[in-house]
N, C-alpha and C positions, 0 to 999 in steps of 0.2 A: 504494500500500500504506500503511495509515494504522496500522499497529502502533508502537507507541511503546517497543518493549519495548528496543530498541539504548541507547538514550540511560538508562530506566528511570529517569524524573523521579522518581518515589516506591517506593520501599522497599516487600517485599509486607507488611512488618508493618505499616506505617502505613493500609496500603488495607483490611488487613483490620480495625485498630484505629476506623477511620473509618463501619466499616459496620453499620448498622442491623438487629440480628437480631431474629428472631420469639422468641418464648418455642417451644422444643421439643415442649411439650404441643401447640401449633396446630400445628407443620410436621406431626406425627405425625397431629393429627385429619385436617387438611383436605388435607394429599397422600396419605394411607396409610391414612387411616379408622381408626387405632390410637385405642381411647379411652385417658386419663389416669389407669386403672385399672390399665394394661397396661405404663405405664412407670413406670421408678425412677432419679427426675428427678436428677442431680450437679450441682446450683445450675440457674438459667433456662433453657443453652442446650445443654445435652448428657443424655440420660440412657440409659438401658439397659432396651432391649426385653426382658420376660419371657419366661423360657424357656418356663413354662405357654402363655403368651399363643400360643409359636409352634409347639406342640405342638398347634393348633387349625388351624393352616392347610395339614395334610396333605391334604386334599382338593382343594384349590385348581390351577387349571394355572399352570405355570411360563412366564414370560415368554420375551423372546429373550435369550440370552445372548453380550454382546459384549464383548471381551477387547482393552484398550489394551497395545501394546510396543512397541515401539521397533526402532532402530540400534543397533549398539555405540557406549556414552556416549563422549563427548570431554568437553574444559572448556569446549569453547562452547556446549553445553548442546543438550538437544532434548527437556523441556517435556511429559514421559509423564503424571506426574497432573494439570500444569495441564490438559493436551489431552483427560482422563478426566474432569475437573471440567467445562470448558468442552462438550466431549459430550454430557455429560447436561443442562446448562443448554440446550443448543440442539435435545434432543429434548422438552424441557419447553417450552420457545419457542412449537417446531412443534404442541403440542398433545397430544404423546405422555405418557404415564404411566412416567415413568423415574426410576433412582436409582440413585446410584453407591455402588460399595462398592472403600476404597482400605482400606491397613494402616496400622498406628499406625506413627509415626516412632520411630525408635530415637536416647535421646537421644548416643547414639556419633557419627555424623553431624551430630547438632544441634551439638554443641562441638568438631566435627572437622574436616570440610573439605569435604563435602559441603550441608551448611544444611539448611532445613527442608524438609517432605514433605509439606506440605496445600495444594500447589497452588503460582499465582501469580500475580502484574496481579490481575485481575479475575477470572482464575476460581479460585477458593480455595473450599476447605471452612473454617468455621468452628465455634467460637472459634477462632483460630489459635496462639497463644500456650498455651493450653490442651492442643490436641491437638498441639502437637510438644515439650509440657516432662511433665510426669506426668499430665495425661488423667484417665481414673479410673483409675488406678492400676492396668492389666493388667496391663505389662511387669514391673512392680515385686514383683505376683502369681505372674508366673512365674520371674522369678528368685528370690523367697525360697521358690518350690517347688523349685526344681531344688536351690539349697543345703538345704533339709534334708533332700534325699535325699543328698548329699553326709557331712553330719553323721550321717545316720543308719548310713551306711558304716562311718566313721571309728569311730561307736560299738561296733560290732557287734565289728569288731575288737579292742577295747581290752580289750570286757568277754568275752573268750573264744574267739570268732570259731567258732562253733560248724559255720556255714557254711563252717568253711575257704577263704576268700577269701583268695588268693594276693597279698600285697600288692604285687609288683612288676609285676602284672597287674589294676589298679584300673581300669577306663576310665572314668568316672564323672567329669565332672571341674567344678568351680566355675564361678561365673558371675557377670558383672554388666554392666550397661548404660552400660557406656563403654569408649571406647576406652584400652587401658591396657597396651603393651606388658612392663611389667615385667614380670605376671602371667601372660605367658605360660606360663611355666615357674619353678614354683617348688617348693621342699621346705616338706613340712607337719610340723608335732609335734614341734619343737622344744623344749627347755628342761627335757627330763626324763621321767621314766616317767609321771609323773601328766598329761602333755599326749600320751598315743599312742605308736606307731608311726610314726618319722620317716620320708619317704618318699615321693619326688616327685610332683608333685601340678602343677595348672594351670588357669586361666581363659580361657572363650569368651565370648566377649559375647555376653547372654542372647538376644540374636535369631538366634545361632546355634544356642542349645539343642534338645536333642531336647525339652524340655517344651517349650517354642515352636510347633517343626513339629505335636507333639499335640495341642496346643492348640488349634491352626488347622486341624488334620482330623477331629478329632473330631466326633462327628454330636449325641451328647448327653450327657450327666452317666454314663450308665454306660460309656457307646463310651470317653468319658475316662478312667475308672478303671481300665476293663479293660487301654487301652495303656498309662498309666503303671507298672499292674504289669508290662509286659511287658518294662517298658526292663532293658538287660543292663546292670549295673553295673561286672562286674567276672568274672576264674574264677580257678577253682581252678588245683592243682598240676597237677589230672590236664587242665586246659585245659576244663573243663566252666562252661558260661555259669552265672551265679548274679544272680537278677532282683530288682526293685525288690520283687514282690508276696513275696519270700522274706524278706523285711527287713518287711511287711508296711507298706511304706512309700505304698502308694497311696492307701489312703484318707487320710490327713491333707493328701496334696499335694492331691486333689480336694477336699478342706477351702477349703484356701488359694485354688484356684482357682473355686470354684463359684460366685463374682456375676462375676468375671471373662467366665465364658463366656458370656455375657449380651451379645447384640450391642449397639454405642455408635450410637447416632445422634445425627447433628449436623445441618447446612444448609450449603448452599453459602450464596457471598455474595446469590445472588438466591431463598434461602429453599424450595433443592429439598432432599429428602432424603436423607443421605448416611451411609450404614453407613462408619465407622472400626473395626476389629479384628483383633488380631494382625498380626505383625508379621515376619514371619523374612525375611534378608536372600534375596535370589535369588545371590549371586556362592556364600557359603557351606550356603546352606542350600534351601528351595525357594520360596521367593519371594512366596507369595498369602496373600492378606487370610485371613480363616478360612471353613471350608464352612457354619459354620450361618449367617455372615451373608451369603454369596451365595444358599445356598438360600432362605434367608426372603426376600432382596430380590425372588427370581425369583417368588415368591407373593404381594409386595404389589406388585408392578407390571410393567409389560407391556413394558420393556427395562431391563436392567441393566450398566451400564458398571461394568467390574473392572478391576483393571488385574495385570500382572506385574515383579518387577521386572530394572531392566536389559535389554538386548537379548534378540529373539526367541531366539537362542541358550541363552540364559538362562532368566526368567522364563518367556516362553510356552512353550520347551518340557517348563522341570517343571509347568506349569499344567496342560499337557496331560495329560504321562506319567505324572506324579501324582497331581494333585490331580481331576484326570476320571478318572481310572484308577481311583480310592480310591472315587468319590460317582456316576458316573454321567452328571457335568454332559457337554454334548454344546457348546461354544460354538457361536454361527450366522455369527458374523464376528469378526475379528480386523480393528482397524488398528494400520498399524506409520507410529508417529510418527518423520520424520525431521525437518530443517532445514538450510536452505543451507551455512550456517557450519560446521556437524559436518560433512555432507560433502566441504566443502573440507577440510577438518583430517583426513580421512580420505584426501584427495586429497595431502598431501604438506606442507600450508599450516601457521605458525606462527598463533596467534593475533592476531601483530597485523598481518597480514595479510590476517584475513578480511572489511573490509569494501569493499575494491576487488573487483570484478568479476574471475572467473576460471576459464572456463569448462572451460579444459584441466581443473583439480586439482578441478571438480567431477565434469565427466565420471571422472576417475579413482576417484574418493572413490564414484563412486553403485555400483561392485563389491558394497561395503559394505552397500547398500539392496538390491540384487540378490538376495545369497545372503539377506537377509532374507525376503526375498517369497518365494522359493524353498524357505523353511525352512518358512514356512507353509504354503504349498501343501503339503508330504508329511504335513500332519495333515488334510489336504480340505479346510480352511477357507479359505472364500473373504475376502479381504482388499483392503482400501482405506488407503490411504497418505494422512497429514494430512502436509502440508507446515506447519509452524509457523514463518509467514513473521515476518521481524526486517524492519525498516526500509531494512539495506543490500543489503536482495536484490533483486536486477534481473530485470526480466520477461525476461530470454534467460536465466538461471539457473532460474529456475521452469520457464519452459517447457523447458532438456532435462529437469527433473525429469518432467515430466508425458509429456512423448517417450517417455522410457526406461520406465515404470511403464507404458505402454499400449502397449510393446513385448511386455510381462510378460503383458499382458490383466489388469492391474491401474487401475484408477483413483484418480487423486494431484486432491487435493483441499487449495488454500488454506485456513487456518483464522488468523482472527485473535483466539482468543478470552481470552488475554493482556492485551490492550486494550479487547476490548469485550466480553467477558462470553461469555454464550451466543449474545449476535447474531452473535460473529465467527464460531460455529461451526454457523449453520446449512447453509452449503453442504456442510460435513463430515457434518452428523446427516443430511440428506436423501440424500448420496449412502449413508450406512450401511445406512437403512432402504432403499434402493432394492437395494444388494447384499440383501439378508436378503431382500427381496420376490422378486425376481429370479433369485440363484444359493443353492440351495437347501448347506447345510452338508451333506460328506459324511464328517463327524469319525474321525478311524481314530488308533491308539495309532502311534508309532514300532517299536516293538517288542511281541513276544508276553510273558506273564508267564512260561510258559515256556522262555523264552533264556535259555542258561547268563547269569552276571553278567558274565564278561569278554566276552561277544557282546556285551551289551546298552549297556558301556560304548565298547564299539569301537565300535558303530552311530550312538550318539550322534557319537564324536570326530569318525568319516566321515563320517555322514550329515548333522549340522546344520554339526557346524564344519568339516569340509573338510579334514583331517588323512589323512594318508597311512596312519600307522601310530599306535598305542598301544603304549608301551614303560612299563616297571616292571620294580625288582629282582626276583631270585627271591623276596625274603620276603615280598612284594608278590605274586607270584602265589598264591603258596604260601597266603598269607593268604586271597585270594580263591577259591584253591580247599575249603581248608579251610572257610569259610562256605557255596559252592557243597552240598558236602557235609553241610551239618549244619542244612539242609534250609533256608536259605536265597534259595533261588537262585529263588522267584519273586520276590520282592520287585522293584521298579523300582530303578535307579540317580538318585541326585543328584551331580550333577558341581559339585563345587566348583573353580571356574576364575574366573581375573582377569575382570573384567568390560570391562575396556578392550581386547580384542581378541576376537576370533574362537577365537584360539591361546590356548595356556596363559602367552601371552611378550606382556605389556601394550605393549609395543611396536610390536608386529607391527599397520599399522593397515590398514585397508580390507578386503581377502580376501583374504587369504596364502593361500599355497600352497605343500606342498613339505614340511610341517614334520611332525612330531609330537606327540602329547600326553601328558606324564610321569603316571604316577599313584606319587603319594608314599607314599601311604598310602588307607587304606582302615576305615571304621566301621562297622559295623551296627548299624542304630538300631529295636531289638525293638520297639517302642511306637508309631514313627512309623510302622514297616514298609517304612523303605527303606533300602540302603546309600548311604553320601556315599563317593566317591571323589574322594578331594584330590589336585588337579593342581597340577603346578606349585609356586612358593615364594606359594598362597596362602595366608592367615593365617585362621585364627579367631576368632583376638582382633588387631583392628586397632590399631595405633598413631595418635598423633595426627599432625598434619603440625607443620613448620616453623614457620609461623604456624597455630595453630588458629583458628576460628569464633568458640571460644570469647572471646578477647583481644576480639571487636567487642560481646560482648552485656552489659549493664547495664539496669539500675533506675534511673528520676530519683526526684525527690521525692517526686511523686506516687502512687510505686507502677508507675509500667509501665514495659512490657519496650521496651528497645530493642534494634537491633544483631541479632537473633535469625536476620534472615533478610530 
């Protein structure tokens, strides 16, 4: 095994600092036939596909569509967008006409404890620096949309509240692009009559926002206008919902947002094409890149690697219940990235224990990879498992990997592509295109849109995570039946759950059993058109860690980044 990724002699900012890009205008001619007409270049090596341009490619057939996810994450990491970057470098290898479409990094994680999200070793999308600090300025789009509908709230109230908007019933709540615990919860309007109505108030981090998720499902400029009017801000006395479009708040946010929605095209490091845009996390939110840049990838080329995030539990199942639910998309394969090391550490192992051989606490740990494959399987999508081999992995460790997975009637396929680009992942791309030639996609939803909301959440807990029961106070029911009610109840659920476990309990590692899943609280999000259901003590707005990321990143003299990632 010749991955070098154990020891990681170089840094992935250095590898991607080191590499030679095309000018964006050529990746776009000569991979995607886009002329230099059609884009709106943000310096040499990134710009933004027109929205006209891609209002031209309705007629076109749609590619295969294949969906990267994973295990549930540990700290020894298992390598979902490198493994989506390297994927599509190695169907481009093989000859194939492919391109990957991942989401912009949220800088919360850049300076948190998580690092960057354009990959890594050798398979990276670039500029890298770029796309994981301000990019062309989406994220930043959509947070100063979401705050002035916040302002425009605050306004409405001040100067008469003619809406009768119940202040102590505000749900509307602030937002910014980092991790910032303070602001969880805070009291606004302070300091006197001339600053408002004082009155608790709080911040999500913008990739949690309901403009986010919109932002990322919306089909075009008016589908976006139409849900931003939709979003519920806040009710009245009499508990009656009061919307953005009643504040007449939509079209200016669609102001703000309108080059934003404009998909980002970048290169990997071997100068394939690569959709970045939107961003909402998968633990809080629903997790995918946005629909107009997978649909347009699926029309300029003939496979598309997307990815989801966090574990299948996660990401691929709001990918599915959502984000295919909402557009249509049908994916044709799913693979689900594991690696030896996670699965030990799911097997019971500390960190610095994972590079001796240890077949008992993997065999234990692969449960974890089990209910994964399993979890796909009940959307019919036929699935292939990358092994993202490290250095300390021993061929009696791979191979019960590949034992167990073609117990499953799944196929586990080596990928080195970490170290060597696209070359490491051509046995992965050929076994993909072989699943997709071979076992035909029989794509089916989890649930129906009409399942009450408390079915549809319990099916999720049961059916992906493995939970006995869903439990929640009365005001918790009470709540979700009151939305059931108030015509609600087709919408899908988002399960806002830890991403470090199966459970709602970051502890609990490999496939528990036995437990249940809390629901804390519950939101209806009129614009994105689904309820979040918040399990567990998850947060919305992240804090930082102990040590953040941030403490390793700096500037030399020169001008560049280091420490980033």
């Amino acid at each position: 095994m010749a991955n070098s990724q154990h020891s990681r002699p170089k840094p992935d900012i250095e590898i991607a600092q080191a590499a030679t890009m095309r000018p964006i205008v050529e990746v776009a001619h000569d991979k995607l036939s886009i002329g230099p007409e059609h884009l709106e270049p943000y310096g040499h090596y990134k710009a933004k596909v027109s929205l006209d341009y891609i209002k031209t490619l309705g007629d076109r057939p749609d590619g295969k569509l294949i969906l990267v996810t994973a295990i549930t994450p540990t700290p020894a990491g298992e390598g979902k967008t490198t493994t989506s970057v390297g994927l599509g470098d190695g169907l481009n290898l093989r000859g194939k006409r492919a391109m990957i479409c991942l989401r912009e990094p949220s800088l919360g994680p850049c300076f948190g404890i998580k690092g960057g999200a354009a990959g890594g070793g050798y398979a990276q999308v670039v500029p890298m620096e770029d796309i994981n600090l301000h990019f062309t300025g989406d994220i930043h789009a959509i947070g100063t949309a979401n705050n002035l509908l916040a302002a425009l709230v605050d306004n409405h109230i001040y100067w008469g509240n003619d809406l009768a908007l119940d202040a102590r019933r505000i749900t509307w709540r602030r937002a910014m692009d980092m991790n910032d615990r303070a602001l969880r919860q805070i009291t606004t309007s302070l300091g006197g009559a001339t600053n408002g109505y004082p009155r608790e108030d709080g911040f999500d981090i913008t990739v949690a926002s309901e403009v986010m998720a919109i932002f990322c499902l919306a089909t075009d400029l008016a589908d976006l206008q139409r849900r931003l009017g939709n979003i519920i801000v806040g009710y009245t006395r009499e508990r009656e919902p009061v919307c953005a479009r009643e504040l007449k708040a939509q079209g200016p946010m669609a102001a703000l947002l309108r080059d934003a929605l404009a998909p980002n095209l970048v290169q990997t490091l071997e100068h394939n094409p690569a959709f970045v845009h939107g961003g909402p996390f998968a633990n809080i939110a629903h997790g995918c890149n946005s629909v107009l840049a997978t649909t347009t990838a699926l029309k300029l080329a003939d496979y598309v690697v997307t990815e989801a995030g966090f574990g299948a539990d996660l990401g691929a199942e709001k990918f599915f219940d959502i984000k295919c639910r909402k557009t249509g998309l049908k994916p044709d394969c799913a693979v689900i990235v594991a690696t030896v090391r996670a699965l030990k550490m799911h097997g019971g192992l500390a960190t610095d224990e994972l590079k001796d051989e240890n077949l008992e606490a993997l065999d234990k740990g692969l449960a974890n990879l089990e209910r994964h494959v399993e979890n796909i399987g009940r959307f019919g999508v036929p699935a292939v498992v990358a092994i993202n081999v490290f250095t300390a992995d021993t061929e009696a460790e791979v191979a019960l990997i590949a034992e167990r997975c073609a117990a499953l009637g799944v196929t586990a396929v080596e990928a080195d592509h970490w170290a060597r680009g696209g070359e490491g992942a051509l046995d992965l791309a050929d076994a993909v295109v072989r699943t997709i030639d071979q076992t035909p996609s029989d794509f089916k939803l989890l649930y129906p849109d009409e399942m009450p909301l408390w079915d549809k959440i319990r099916t999720v807990a049961q059916s992906v995570y493995g939970a006995d029961e869903v439990v929640a106070e009365k005001r918790v029911r009470d709540q979700i039946e009151q939305l059931q009610n108030a015509g609600f109840g087709h919408f899908p659920v988002c399960m806002a759950k830890t991403q470090y476990s199966l459970s709602a309990d970051p502890t609990l590692k490999g496939a528990p059993i036995d437990f249940a899943v809390p629901i804390r609280e519950v939101r209806v999000l009129g614009g994105a058109e689904f309820v979040v259901a918040v399990c567990g003590n998850v947060m919305t707005m992240p804090g930082l860690p102990r040590v953040p990321a941030a403490n390793a990143i700096s500037v030399d003299d020169d001008g560049r980044i280091t420490g980033l990632f």
